[in-house]
C-alpha positions as CSV (number, residue, x, y, z in Angstrom):
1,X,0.0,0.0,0.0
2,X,0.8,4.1,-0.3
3,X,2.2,4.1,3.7
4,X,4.0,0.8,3.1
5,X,6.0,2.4,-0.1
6,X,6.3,6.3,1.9
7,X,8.2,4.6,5.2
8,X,10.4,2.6,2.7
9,X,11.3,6.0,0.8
10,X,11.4,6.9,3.9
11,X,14.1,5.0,5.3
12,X,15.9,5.2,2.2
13,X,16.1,8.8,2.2
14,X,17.9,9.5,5.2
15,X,16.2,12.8,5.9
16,X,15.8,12.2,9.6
17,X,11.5,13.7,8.5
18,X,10.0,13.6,11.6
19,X,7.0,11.0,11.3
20,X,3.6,11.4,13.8
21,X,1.0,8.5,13.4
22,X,-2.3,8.4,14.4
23,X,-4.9,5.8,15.1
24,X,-7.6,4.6,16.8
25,X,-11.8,3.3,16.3
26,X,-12.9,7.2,16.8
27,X,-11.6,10.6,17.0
28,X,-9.0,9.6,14.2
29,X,-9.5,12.7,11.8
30,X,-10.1,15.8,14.5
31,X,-7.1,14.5,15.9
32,X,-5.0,14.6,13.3
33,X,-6.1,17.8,11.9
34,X,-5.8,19.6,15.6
35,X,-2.0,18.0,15.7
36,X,-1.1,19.3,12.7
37,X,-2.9,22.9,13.2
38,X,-1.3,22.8,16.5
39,X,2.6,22.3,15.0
40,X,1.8,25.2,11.9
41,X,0.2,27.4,14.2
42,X,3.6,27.6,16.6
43,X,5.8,27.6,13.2
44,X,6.4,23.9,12.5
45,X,6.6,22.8,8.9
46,X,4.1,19.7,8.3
47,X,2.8,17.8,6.3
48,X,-1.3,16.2,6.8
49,X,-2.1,13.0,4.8
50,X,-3.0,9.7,5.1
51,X,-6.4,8.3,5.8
52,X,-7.4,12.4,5.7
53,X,-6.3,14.4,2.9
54,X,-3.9,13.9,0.5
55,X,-2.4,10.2,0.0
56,X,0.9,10.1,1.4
57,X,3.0,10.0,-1.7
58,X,1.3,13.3,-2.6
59,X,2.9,14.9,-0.2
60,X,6.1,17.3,0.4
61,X,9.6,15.5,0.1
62,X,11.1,14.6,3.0
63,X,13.3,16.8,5.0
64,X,14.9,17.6,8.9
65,X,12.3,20.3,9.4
66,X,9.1,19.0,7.8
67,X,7.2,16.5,10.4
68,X,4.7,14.2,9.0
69,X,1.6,13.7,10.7
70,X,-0.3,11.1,9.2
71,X,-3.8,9.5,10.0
72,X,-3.9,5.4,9.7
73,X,-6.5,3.0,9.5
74,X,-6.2,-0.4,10.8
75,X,-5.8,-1.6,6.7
76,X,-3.4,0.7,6.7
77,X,-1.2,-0.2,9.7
78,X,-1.6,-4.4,8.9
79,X,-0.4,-3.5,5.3
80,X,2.9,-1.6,6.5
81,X,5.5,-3.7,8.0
82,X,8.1,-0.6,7.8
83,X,6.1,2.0,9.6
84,X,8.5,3.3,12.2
85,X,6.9,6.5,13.6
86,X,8.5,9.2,16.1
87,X,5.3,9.4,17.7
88,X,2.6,7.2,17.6
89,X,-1.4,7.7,19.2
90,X,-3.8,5.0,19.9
91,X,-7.4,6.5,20.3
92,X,-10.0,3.8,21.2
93,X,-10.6,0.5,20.6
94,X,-14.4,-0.3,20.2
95,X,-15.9,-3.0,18.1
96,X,-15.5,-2.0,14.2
97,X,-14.2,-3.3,11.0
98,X,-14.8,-7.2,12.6
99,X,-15.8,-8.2,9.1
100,X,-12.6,-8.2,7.8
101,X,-10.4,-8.9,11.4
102,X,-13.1,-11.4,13.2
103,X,-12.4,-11.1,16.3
104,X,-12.0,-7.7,18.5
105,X,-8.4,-9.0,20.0
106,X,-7.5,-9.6,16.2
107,X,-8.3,-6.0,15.2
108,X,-6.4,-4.8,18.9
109,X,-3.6,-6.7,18.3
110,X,-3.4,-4.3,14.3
111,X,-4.2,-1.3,16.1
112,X,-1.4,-2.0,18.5
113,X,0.9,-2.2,15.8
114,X,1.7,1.3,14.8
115,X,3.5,0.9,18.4
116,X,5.6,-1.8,17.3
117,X,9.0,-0.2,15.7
118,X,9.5,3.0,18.3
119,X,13.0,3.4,18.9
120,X,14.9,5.1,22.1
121,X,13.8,8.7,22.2
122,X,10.2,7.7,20.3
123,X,7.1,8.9,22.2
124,X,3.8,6.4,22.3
125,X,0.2,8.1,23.1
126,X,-2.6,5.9,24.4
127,X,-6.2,6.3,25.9
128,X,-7.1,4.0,28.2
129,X,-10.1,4.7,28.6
130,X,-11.2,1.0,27.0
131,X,-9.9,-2.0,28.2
132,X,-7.9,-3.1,24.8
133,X,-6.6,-0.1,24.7
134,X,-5.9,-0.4,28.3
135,X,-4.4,-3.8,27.9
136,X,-2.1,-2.7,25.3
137,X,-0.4,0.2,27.4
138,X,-0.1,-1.8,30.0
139,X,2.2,-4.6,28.0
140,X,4.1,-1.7,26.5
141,X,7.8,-1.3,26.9
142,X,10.9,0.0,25.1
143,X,13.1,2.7,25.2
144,X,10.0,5.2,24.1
145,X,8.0,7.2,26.3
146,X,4.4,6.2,26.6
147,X,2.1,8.8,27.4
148,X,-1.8,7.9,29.1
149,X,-4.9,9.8,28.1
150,X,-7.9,9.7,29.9
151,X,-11.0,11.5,30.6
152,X,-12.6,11.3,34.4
153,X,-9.5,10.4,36.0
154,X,-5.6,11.1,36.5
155,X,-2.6,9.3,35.0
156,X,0.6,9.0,36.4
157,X,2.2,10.1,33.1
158,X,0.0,11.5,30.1
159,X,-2.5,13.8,29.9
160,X,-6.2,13.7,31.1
161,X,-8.9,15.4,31.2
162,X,-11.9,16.7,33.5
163,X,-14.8,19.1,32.3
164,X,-13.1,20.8,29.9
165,X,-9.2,20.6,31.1
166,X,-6.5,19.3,30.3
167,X,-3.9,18.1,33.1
168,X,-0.4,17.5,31.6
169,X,1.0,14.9,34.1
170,X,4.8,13.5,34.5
171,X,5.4,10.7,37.7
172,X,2.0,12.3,39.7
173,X,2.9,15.6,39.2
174,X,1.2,18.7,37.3
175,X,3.4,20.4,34.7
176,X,0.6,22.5,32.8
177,X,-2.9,22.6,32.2
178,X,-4.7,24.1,29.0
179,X,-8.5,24.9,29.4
180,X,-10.9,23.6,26.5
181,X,-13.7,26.2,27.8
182,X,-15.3,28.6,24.8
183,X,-13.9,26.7,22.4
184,X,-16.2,25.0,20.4
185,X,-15.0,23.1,18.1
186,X,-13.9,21.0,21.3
187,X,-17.0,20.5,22.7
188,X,-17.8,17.1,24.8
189,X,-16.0,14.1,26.0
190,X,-14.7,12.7,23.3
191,X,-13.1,15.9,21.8
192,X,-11.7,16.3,25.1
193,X,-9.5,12.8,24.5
194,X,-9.1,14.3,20.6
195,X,-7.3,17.4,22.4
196,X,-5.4,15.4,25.1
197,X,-4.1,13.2,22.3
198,X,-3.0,15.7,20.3
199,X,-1.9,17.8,23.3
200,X,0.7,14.8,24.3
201,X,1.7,14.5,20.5
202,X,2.4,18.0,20.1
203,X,4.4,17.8,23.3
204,X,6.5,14.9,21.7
205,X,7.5,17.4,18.7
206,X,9.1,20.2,21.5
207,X,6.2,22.7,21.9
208,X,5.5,24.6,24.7
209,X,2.2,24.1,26.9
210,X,1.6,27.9,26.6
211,X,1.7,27.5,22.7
212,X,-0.6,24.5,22.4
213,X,-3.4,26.0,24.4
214,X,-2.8,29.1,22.0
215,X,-3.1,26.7,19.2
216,X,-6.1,25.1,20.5
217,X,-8.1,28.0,20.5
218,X,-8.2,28.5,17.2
219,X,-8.9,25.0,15.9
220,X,-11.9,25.1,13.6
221,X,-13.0,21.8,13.7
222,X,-13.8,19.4,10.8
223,X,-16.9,19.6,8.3
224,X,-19.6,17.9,9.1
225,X,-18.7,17.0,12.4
226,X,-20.4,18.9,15.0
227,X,-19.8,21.5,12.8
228,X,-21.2,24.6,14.2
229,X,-23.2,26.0,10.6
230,X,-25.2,29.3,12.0
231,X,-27.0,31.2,14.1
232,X,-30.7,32.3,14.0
233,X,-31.8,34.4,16.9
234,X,-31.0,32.9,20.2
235,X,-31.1,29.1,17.6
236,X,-28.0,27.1,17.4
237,X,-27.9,25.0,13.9
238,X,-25.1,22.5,14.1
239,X,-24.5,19.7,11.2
240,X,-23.0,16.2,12.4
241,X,-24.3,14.4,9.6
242,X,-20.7,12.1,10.0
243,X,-22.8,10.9,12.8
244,X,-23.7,7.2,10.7
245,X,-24.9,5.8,13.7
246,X,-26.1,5.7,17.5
247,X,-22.5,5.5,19.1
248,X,-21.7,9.0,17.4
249,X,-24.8,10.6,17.0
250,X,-24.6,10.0,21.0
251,X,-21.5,12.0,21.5
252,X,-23.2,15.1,20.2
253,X,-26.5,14.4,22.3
254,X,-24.4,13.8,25.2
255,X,-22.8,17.7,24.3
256,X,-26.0,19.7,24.3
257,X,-29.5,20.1,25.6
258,X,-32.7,21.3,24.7
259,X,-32.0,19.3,21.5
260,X,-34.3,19.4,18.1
261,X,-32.8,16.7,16.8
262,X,-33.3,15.5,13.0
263,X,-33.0,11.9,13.0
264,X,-33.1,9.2,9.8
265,X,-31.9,8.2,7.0
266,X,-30.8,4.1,5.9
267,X,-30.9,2.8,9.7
268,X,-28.3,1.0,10.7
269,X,-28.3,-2.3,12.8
270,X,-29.7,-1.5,16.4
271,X,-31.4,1.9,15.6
272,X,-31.3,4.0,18.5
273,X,-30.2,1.5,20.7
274,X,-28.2,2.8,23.8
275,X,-29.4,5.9,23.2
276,X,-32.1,6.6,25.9
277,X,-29.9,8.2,28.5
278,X,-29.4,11.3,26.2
279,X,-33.7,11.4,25.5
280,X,-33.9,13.9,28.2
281,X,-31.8,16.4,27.0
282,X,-34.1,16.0,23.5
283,X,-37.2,19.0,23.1
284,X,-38.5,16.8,20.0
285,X,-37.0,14.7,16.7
286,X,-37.9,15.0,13.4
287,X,-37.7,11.8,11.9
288,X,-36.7,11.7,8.0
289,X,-35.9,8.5,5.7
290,X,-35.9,5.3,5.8
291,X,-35.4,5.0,8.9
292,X,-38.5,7.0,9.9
293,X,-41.0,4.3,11.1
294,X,-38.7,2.4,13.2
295,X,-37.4,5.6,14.9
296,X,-40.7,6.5,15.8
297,X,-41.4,2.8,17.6
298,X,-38.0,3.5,19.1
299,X,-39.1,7.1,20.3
300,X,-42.3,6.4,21.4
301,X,-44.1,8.6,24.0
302,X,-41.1,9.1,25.4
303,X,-39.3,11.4,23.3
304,X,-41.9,13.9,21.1
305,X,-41.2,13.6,17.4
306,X,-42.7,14.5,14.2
307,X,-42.7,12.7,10.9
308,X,-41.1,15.0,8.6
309,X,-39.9,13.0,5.2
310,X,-37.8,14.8,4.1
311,X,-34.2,17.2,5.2
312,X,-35.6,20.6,4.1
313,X,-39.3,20.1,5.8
314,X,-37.1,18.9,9.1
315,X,-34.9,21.8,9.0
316,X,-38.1,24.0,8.7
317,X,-40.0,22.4,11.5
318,X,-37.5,22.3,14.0
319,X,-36.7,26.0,12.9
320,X,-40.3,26.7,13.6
321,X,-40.1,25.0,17.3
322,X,-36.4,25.9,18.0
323,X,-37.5,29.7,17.6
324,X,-40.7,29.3,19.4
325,X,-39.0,27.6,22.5
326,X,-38.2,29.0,26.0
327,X,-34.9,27.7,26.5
328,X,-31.7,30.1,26.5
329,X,-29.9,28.3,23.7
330,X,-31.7,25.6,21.7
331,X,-29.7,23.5,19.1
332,X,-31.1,22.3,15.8
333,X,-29.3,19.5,15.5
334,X,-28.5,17.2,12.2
335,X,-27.1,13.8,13.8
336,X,-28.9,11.6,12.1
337,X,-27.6,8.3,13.3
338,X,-28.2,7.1,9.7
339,X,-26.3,6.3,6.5
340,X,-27.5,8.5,3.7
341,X,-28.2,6.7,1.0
342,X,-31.7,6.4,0.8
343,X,-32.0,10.2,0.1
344,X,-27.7,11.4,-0.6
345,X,-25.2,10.3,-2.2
346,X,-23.2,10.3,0.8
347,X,-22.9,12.1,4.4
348,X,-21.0,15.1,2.8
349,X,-23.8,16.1,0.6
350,X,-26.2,15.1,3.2
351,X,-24.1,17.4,5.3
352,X,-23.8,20.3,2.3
353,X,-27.7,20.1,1.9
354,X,-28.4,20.6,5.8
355,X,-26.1,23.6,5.7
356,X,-27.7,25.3,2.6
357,X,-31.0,24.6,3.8
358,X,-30.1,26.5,7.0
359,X,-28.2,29.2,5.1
360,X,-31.5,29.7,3.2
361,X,-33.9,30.6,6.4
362,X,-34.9,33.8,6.9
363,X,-32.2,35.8,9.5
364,X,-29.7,33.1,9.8
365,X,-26.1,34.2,10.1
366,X,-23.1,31.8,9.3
367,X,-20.8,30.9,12.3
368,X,-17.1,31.6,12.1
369,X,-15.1,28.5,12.4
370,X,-16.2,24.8,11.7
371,X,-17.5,22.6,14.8
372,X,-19.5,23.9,17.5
């Protein structure tokens, strides 16, 4: 494959390119991008490809100054032997891709891979806040640093993080903290271990704590994820149409309330399943799609919800209600826990159509910056 051939070239070149790798189930692509925005914003030279952007033999030649920072899936990593990064991330481990690996200690033991060839001076980041990924820190050792990330509780050594910041951590002690607070494209759990991920990463590539929480600041986020799109009156419209299925469409439930929520699409296996703890936070869903009649049984009298068909006459409803609500700050929210074939292409023009829809209502001013 592409990353097989670029750590053979490489190796061959001499060039001493710094390399950073990145996996994990979720998370992979904000954290990437943040880790990269983070180096260019404090002066670094780098380089973004991989599983995100441009392939990897697309990118600049190798040299001293220019680090790498690439995103890999688990194909990626089983199909290259030669990958020896500088710095290497493991996200998450949850059950995904078992088609093709079976078993979930067959797609660990891939995952754990990208860990494999760090030499003395290397830097390895893990969360551990799953128990593969857990069990894989744990049997970790070398002449390479390794770096914990958690959220909810310290490490010893890493970085974790607790309602919204980030604790750098070195043998039990404190060196630095960086607050997450007002920045939206951060917003919730899981973009809290996105940030302490790329925190510990950018940390392995010599910047100061003062710069990365400079940097972080002015992260925009990614399309389409949580992706903050305008604002209407006191209405917040946010587009997550990356949000395929319950798991993610949960993480932006679990970062708002008073929720309109459009939901629907090609369901996937489970529906809404797991769900139900976030059905509080949710003022009413407006189902669209496929999916639509099985929401609803899902739903039933305990979340409201209105049978809409289609994305425009969602958007337009939950407008309607949004506007009309008491709440300070209500959120139209696109997360539709749904593939989109039924109605798009795919979840970027799903996402594109959500966003011009919004763009189109009467008094609705676009958002600087991506994610909310």
């Amino acid at each position: 494959g592409d990353i097989e051939l670029f750590c053979r070239e490489r190796a061959k070149s001499g060039a001493q390119a710094p390399l950073v790798a990145i996996t994990g189930t979720n998370g992979k692509s904000t954290t990437t991008a943040l880790t990269a925005h983070l180096l260019a914003t404090s002066g670094k030279r780098v380089a973004l490809g991989g599983n995100i952007g441009k392939s990897v033999l697309d990118l600049e030649p190798f040299a001293p100054d220019l680090i790498y920072v690439i995103e890999l899936s688990s194909f990626q990593i089983d199909l290259s032997p030669s990958l020896k990064p500088d710095a290497a991330a493991l996200l998450n481990i949850t059950p995904d891709h078992l088609d093709r690996h079976g078993k979930l200690h067959d797609y660990a033991r891939i995952k754990a891979q990208v860990f494999a060839k760090l030499g003395q001076g290397a830097t390895a980041v893990i969360g551990v806040d799953d128990q593969p990924s857990r069990a894989i820190a744990d049997a970790l050792s070398g002449s390479f640093a390794v770096k914990r990330i958690a959220v909810g509780r310290a490490v010893e050594t890493g970085v974790w993080a607790k309602d919204g910041v980030l604790h750098e951590m070195d043998g039990g002690a404190e060196l630095a903290r960086a607050g997450l607070a007002g920045i939206g494209s951060l917003r919730g759990a899981h973009n809290w271990q996105n940030a302490a991920v790329a925190y510990a990463l950018a940390r392995s590539q010599g910047l100061a704590p003062a710069a990365i929480a400079q940097g972080l600041k002015s992260f925009a986020g990614l399309a389409h994820r949580m992706e903050q799109v305008a604002r209407r009156g006191k209405v917040l419209f946010v587009n997550d149409s990356k949000a395929t299925n319950a798991d993610a469409a949960g993480k932006a439930l679990a970062s708002f309330t008073d929720i309109y929520w459009i939901i629907g699409g090609r369901p996937k296996e489970g529906g809404l399943a797991g769900l139900e703890p976030f059905f509080p936070r949710i003022a009413r869903a407006y189902l669209i799609g496929e999916a639509a009649e099985a929401f609803a049984r899902q739903l039933g009298g305990t979340v409201a919800h209105k049978h809409c068909g289609t994305l425009d006459q969602a958007v337009a409803a939950a407008a309607a209600d949004a506007g009309s609500s008491g709440a300070r700050e209500p959120v139209v929210l696109l997360s539709p826990a749904c593939a989109s074939y039924d109605q798009f292409a795919n979840f970027e023009k799903r996402g594109e159509a959500f966003r011009d829809i919004v763009m189109g209502l009467d008094g609705a001013e676009s958002v600087q910056g991506r994610a909310a």
